[in-house]
C-alpha positions in Angstrom: -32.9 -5.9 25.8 -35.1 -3.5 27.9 -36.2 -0.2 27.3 -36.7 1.4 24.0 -33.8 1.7 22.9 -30.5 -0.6 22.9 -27.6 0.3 25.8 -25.7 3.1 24.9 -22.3 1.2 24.6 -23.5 -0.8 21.3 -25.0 2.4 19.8 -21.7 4.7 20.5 -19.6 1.2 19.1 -21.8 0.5 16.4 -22.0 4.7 15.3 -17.9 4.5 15.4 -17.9 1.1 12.9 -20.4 3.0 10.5 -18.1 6.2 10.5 -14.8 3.7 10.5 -16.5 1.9 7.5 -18.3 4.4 5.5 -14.5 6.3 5.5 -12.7 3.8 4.5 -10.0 4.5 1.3 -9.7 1.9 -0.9 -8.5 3.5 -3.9 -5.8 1.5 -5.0 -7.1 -1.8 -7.6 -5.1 -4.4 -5.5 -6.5 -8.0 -5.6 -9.6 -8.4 -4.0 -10.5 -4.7 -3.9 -13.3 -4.8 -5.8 -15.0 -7.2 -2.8 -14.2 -5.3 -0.4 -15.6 -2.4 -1.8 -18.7 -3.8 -2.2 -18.6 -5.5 1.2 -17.6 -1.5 2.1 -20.9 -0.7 0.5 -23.2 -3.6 1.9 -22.0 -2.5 5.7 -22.5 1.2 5.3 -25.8 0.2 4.1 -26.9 -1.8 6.5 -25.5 0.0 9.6 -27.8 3.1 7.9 -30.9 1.4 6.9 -31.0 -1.0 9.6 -28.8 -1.5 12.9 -28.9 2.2 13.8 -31.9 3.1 13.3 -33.5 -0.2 14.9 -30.7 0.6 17.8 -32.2 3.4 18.1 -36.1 2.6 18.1 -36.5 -0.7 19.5 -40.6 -0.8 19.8 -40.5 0.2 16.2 -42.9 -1.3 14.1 -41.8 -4.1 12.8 -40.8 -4.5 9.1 -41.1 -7.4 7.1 -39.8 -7.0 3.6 -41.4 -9.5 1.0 -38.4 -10.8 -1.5 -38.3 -13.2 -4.1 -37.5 -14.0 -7.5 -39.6 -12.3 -11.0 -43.1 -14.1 -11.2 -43.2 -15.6 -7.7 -46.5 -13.4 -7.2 -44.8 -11.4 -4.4 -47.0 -8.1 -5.5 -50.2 -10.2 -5.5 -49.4 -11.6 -2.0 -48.7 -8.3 -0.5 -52.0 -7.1 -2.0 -54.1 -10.3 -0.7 -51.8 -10.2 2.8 -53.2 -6.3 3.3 -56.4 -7.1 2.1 -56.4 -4.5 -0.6 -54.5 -3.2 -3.8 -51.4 -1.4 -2.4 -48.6 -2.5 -5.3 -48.6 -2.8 -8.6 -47.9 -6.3 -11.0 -47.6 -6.5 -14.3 -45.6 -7.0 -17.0 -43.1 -3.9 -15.9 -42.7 -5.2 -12.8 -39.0 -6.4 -13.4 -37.9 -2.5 -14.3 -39.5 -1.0 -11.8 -37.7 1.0 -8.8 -40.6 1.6 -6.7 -40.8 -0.3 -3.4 -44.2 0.1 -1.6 -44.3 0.2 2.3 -47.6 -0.3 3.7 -48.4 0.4 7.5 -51.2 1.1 9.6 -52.0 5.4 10.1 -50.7 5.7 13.2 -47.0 4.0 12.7 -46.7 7.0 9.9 -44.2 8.9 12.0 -41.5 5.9 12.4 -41.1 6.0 8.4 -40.0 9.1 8.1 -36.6 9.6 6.4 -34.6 10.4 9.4 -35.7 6.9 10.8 -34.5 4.8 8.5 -33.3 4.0 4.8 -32.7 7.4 4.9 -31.0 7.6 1.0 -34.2 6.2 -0.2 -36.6 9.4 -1.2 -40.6 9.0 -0.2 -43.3 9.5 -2.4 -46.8 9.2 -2.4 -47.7 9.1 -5.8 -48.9 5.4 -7.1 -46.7 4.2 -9.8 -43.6 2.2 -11.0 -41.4 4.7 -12.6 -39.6 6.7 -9.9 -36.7 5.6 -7.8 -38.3 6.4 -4.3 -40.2 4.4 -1.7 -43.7 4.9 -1.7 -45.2 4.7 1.7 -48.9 3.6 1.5 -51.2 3.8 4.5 -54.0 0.9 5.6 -55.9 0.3 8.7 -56.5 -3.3 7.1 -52.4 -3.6 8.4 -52.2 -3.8 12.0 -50.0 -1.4 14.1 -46.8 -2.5 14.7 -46.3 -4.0 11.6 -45.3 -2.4 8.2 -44.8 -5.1 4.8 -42.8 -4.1 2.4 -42.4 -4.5 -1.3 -39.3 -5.3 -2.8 -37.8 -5.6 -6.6 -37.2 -8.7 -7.6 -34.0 -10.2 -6.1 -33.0 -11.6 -10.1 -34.7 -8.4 -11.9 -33.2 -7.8 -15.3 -32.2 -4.4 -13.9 -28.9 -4.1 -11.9 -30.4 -1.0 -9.9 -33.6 -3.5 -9.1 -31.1 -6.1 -7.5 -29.5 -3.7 -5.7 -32.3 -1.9 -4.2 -33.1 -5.3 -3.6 -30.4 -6.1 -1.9 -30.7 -3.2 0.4 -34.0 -3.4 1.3 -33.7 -6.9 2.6 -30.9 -6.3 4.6 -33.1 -3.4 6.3 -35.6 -6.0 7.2 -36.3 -7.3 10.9 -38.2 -10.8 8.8 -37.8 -11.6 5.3 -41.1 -13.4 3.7 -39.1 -14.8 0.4 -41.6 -15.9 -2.0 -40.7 -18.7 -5.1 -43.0 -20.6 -6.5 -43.2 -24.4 -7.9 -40.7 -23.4 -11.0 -38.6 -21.3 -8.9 -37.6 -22.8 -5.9 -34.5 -24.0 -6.7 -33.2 -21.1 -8.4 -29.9 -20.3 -7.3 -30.0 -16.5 -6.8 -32.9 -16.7 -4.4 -30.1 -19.6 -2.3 -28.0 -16.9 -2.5 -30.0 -14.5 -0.3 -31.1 -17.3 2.1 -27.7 -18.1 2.5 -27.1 -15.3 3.6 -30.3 -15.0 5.8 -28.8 -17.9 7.8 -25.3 -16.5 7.8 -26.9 -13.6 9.8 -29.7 -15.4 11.5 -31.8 -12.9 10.3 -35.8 -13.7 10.8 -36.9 -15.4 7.6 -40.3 -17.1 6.3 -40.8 -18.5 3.0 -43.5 -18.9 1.0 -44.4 -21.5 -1.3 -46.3 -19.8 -4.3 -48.3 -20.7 -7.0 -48.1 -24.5 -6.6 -50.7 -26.5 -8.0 -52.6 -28.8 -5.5 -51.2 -31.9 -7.0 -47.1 -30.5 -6.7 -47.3 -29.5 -3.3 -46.5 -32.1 -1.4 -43.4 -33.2 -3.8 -42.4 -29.2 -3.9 -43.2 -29.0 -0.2 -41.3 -31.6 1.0 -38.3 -31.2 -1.4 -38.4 -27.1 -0.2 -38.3 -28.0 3.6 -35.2 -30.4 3.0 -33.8 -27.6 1.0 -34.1 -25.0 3.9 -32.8 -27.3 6.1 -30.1 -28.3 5.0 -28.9 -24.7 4.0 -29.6 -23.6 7.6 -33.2 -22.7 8.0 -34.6 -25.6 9.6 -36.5 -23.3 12.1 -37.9 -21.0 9.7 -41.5 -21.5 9.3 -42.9 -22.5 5.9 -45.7 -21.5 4.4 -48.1 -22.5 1.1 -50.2 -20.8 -1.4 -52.0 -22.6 -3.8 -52.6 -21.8 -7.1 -56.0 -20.5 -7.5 -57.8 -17.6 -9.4 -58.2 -14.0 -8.3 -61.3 -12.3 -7.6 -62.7 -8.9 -8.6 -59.8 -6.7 -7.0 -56.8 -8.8 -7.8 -56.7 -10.7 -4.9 -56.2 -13.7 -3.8 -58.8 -15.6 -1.7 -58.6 -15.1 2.0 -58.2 -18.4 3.3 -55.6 -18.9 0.9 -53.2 -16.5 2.7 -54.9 -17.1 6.4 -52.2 -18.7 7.9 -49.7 -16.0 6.7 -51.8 -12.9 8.2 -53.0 -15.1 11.0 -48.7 -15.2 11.7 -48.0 -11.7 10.9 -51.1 -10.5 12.9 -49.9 -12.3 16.2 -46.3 -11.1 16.0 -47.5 -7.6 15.8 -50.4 -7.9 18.8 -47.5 -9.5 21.0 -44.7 -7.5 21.5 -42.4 -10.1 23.9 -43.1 -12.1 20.6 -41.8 -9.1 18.1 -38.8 -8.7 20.2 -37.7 -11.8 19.7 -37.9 -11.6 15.8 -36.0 -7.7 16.2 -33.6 -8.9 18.7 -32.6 -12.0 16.4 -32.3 -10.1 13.2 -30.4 -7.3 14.9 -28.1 -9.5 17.1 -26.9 -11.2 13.3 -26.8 -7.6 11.5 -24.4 -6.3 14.4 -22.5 -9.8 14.4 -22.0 -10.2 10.4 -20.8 -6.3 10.6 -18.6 -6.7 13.0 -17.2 -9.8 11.2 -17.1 -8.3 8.3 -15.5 -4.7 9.0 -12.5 -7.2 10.2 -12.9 -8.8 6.5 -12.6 -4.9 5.0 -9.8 -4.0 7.7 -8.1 -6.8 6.4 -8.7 -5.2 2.9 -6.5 -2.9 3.3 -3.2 -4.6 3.8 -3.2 -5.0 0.3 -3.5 -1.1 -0.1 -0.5 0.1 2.9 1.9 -2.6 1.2 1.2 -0.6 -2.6 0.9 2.4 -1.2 4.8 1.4 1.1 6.1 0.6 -2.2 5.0 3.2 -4.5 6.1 5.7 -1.7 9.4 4.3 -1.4 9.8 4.2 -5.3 8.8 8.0 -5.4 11.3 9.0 -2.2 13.7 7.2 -3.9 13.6 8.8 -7.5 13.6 12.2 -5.5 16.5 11.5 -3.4 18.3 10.4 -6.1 17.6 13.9 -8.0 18.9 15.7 -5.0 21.6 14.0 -4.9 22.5 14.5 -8.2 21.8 18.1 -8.2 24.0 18.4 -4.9 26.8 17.1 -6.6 25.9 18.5 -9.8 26.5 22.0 -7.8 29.7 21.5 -6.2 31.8 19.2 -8.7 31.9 22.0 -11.4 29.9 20.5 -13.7 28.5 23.7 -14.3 31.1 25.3 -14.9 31.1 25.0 -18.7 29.9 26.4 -21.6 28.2 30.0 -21.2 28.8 29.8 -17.4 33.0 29.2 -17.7 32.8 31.6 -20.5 31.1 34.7 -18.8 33.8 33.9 -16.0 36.6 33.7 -17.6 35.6 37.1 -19.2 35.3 38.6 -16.3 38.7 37.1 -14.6 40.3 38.4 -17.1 44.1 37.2 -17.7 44.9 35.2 -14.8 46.0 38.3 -13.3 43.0 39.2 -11.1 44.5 40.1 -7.8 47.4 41.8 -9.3 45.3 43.9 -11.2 43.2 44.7 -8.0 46.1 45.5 -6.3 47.8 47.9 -8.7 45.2 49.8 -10.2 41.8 49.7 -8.0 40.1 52.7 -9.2 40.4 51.4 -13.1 39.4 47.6 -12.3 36.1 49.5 -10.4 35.3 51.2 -13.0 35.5 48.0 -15.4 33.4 45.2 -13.3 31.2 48.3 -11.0 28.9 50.1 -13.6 25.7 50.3 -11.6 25.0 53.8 -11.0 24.6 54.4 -14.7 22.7 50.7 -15.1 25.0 49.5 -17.6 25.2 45.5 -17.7 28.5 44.7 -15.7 30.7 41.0 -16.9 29.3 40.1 -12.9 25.7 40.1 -13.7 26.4 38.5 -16.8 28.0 35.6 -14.8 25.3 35.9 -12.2 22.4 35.4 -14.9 24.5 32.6 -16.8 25.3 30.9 -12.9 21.1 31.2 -12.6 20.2 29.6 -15.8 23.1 26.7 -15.3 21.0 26.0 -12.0 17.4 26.2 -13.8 18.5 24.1 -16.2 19.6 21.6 -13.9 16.7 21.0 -11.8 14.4 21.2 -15.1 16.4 18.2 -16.1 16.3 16.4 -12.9 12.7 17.5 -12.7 11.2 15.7 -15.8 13.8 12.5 -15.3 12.4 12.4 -12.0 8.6 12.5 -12.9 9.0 9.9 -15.6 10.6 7.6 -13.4 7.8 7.8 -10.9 5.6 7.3 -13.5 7.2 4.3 -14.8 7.7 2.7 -12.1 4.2 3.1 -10.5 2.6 2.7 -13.8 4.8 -1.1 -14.1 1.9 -2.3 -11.6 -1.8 -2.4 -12.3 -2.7 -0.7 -9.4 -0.5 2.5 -10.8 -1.5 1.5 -14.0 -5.4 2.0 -12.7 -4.2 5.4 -10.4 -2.3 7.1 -13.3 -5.0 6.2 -16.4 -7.2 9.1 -15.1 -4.4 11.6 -15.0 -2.7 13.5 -17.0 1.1 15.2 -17.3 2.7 13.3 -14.4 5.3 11.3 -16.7 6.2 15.3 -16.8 7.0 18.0 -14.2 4.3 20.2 -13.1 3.5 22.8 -15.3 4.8 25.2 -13.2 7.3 24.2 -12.1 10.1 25.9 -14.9 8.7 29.1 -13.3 8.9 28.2 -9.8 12.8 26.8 -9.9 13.6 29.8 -12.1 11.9 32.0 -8.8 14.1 30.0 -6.4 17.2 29.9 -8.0 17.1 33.5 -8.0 16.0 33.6 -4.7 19.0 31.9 -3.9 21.1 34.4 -5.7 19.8 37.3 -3.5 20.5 35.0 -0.6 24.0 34.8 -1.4 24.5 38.6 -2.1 23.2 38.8 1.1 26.0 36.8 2.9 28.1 38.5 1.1 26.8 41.8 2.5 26.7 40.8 5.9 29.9 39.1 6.6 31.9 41.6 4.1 30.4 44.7 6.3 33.4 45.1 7.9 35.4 45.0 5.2 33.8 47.1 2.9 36.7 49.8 2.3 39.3 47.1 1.1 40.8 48.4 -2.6 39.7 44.5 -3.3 35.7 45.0 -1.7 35.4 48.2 -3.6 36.8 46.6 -7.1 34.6 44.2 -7.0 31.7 45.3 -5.4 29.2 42.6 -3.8 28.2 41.0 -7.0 31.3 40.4 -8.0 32.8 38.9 -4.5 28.9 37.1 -5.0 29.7 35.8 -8.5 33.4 34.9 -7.2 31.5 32.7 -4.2 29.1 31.2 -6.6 31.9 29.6 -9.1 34.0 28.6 -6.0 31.3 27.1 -4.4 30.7 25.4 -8.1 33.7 23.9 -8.1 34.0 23.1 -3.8 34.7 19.3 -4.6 36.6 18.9 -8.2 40.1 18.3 -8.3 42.8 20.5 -8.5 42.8 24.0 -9.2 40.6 24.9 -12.3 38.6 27.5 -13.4 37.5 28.4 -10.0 40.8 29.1 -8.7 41.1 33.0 -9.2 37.9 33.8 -7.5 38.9 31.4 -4.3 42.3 33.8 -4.3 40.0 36.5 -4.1 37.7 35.6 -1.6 40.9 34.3 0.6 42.3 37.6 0.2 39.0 39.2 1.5 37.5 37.1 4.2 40.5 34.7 5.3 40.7 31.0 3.9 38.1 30.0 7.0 35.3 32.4 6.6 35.6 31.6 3.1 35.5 27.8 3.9 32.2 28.5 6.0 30.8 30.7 3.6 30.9 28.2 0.6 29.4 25.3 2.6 26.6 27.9 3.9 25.4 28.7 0.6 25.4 25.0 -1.1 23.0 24.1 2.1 21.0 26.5 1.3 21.0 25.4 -2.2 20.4 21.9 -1.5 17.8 23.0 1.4 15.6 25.1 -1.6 15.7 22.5 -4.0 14.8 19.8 -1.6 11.7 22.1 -0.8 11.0 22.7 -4.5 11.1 18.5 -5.3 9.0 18.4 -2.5 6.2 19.9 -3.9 6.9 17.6 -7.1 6.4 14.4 -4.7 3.6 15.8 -2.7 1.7 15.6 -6.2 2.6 12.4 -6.9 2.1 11.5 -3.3 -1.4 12.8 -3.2 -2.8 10.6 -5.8 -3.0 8.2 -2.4 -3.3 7.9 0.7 -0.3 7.7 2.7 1.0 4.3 4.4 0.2 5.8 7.8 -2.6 7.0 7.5 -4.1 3.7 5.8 -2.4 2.2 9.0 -4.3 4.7 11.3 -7.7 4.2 9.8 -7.4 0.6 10.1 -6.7 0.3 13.5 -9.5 2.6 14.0 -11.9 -0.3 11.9 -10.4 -2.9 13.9 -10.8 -0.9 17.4 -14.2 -0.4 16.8 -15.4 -3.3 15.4 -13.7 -5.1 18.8 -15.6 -2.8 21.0 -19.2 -3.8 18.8 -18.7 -7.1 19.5 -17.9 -6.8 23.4 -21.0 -4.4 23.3 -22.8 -7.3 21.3 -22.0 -9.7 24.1 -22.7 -7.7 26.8 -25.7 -6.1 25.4 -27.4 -8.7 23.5 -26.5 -12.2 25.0 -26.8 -11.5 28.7 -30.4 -9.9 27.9 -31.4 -13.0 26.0 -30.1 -15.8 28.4 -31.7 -13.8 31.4 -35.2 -13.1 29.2 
């Protein structure tokens, strides 16, 4: 892996599987979720602490993060592996959330926020009780190496762990520290495990162990490691023994350990190695695992397909309803049959138009004075039928969503937060009463337009165009019931006006335009249900994307990394 930083192929692939990962919606609480959000969390992570940033700075110093469980002495080992008091022990040590990176003066610049863990703050300032890493300077530290202090991996803090956590999966060598009555601890396993799982660079340390345990511990350790993967990672002891005046432990105690650390950092074919091994099983565990989270979310488009389908269906059923609602005359009852039959008078309508014009103008054609005429009556009485009717449908309609998404734990989970969606939108009495009247006006219009020619007929002037309006309306109410009806003096009329075909073509132009508003006024009523989630597609999208570049990571991975290492 020449040059100082990695080809540009795994950087653009590995860049693309950060976005990919970092963006990925897993809102919906389907089985497993809860993993892969935190798998989610782990990659974006370490693809920011770690892969990217050593991607991108290859002759970086190299950082060796010191892990381990509470009271395995890790702060007193840094200290005696620098050679001086850098970090703090103590009794607080298990709350603390102050990591300590040491490094020589003049590898200041590569631990600067926009290098790497860039979410972690810096500070300065010598203490345990601020969430930041505190870089700490030594020329007792070698350049090109930096040793960092982490929480405990088993603190009783969850925020410790998880810095924790973090910090070791930033590392290019983890120096895991247990002691005699720690070794065997199962959280520590855990990490290792996971150490091996990545190859990552590790090196343990044997702590605290009296002379007389060592060689049962020892030997009981190294079977431990190898059997759990880590047969090649070197081991190293510490024996129990006093400190001196500073805190520290004596030197020849810890030799061997800065002897180690001292000739990876003076040989850099030898430092490579260590980055290029650690890096090669960061890139490969996250491109295994963004297939793991990818696969995540076929749980989420399968919810998502089904509570879509359950929410198109309710609203197609609605319009449906309200379709036929609207032509069947349905509405034509109560206040609506009643203002129309008032204004048809007897039965006699076209008689009366016929016989005495002027006086049947004068009756149902008062708007130059602004008196209320019978046809706006019916008009305002057709309106609130409709309003009525979609209000109805409306709530039915939101309640059934809600039911039915709410059934399921994952609608359960998405509809707990929210509040009012067993219920139409707030607004939406005002916005159907807007478009039914809308609606109205468009209707008058058509009326207009196609009666312009007509306009001087003793039955046009009688009526004026609200009434030939209100007399389209009711027919158009009543287009599919059987036999005559109520509707049947207004369709004589508007025969007698327009012919029996215009008429034909004007009632089925203005229920489409009915239907078409009301399909657009639901619409907005799904789109709110609708945008609770993502939608099916674009779950689909995004995951094709995570796959896509995860696949081109790993040919980059092979090309970049294993043809470099077999050739070095």
């Amino acid at each position: 892996m020449p040059g100082d930083h990695a080809p540009a192929e795994l950087l653009a692939a590995m860049s693309s599987v950060l976005l990919n990962v970092r963006d990925l919606p897993l809102r919906l609480d389907t089985p497993g979720v809860d993993e892969a959000r935190r798998t989610q969390a782990a990659l974006t992570d370490q693809l920011s602490d770690y892969v990217l940033p050593r991607l991108v700075q290859l002759d970086a110093p190299l950082l060796v993060v010191v892990g381990g469980s509470t009271g395995a002495g890790k702060s007193t080992l840094v200290n005696s592996l620098v050679g001086e008091q850098v970090t703090e022990s103590g009794v607080l040590r298990p709350t603390t959330r102050s990591p300590v990176l040491v490094h020589h003066p003049d590898d200041a610049e590569w631990f600067r926020p926009d290098r790497i863990l860039p979410d972690l703050p810096r500070t300065f300032a010598v203490g345990n009780d601020s969430y930041a890493l505190r870089l700490a300077s030594s020329t007792k530290i070698p350049p090109g190496l930096a040793i960092l202090d982490a929480p405990d991996v088993d603190s009783i803090d969850q925020g410790n762990r998880d810095l924790a956590a973090q910090l070791l999966a930033a590392a290019d060598l983890w120096l895991f520290v247990t002691s005699a009555a720690r070794y065997a601890d199962q959280v520590p396993w855990d990490y290792l495990r996971q150490a091996a799982e990545r190859s990552t660079s590790v090196a343990v340390v044997l702590d605290r162990t009296s002379d007389e345990a060592v060689s049962e511990v020892r030997g009981h350790l190294a079977r431990m490691m190898t059997s759990r993967g880590l047969s090649d990672s070197p081991l190293f002891t510490v024996s129990e023994s006093g400190l001196d005046a500073e805190g520290l432990l004596p030197p020849d105690t810890v030799a061997p350990i800065v002897g180690w650390l001292h000739d990876l950092a003076a040989d850099p074919k030898a430092r490579q190695m260590v980055v290029r091994r650690t890096l090669d099983g960061a890139v490969r565990h996250v491109v295994m695992r963004a297939h793991d989270v990818a696969d995540a979310l076929d749980a989420q488009i399968e919810v998502a397909e089904s509570f879509y389908r359950e929410a198109e269906t309710v609203q197609r059923k609605a319009l449906d309803e309200i379709s036929t609602r609207t032509s069947d005359g349905t509405l034509l009852r109560g206040e609506v049959l009643a203002s129309w039959q008032e204004f048809v008078g007897t039965g006699e309508l076209l008689k009366s138009v016929e016989e005495k014009v002027s006086r049947i103008r004068d009756r149902f054609v008062d708007g130059m004075t602004g008196k209320r005429t019978r046809a706006a009556e019916v008009l305002e009485a057709i309106e609130t039928g409709i309003h009525m009717l979609l209000v109805e449908h409306a709530e039915s309609a939101a309640e059934q969503i809600s039911r039915a998404w709410t059934s399921t734990r994952p609608g359960r989970h998405l509809l707990d937060s929210q509040r009012g969606f067993d219920r139409a939108s707030q607004d939406f009495r005002v916005r159907a009463e807007r478009m039914v009247h809308d609606w109205r006006q468009s209707v008058l219009d058509l009326v207009r337009v196609e009666g312009a020619d007509k306009r001087m007929t003793a039955r046009f002037l009688a009526f004026g165009v609200n009434g030939i309006g209100v007399a389209l309306m009711v027919t158009m109410l009543a287009r599919t019931s059987d036999g005559p009806g109520a509707a049947a003096p207004g369709r004589k009329l508007l025969d007698a006006i327009f012919g029996e075909a215009a008429v034909d073509d004007m009632i089925e132009r203005a229920h489409a335009d009915l239907d078409s508003r009301v399909a657009a006024l639901f619409e907005a009523e799904l789109t709110r249900f609708n945008a609770l989630l993502d939608s099916p597609e674009t779950l689909k999208t995004v995951q094709a994307g995570l796959r896509e570049s995860a696949r081109r990571a790993e040919y980059a991975r092979h090309a970049d990394f294993l043809d470099t290492e077999t050739t070095s």
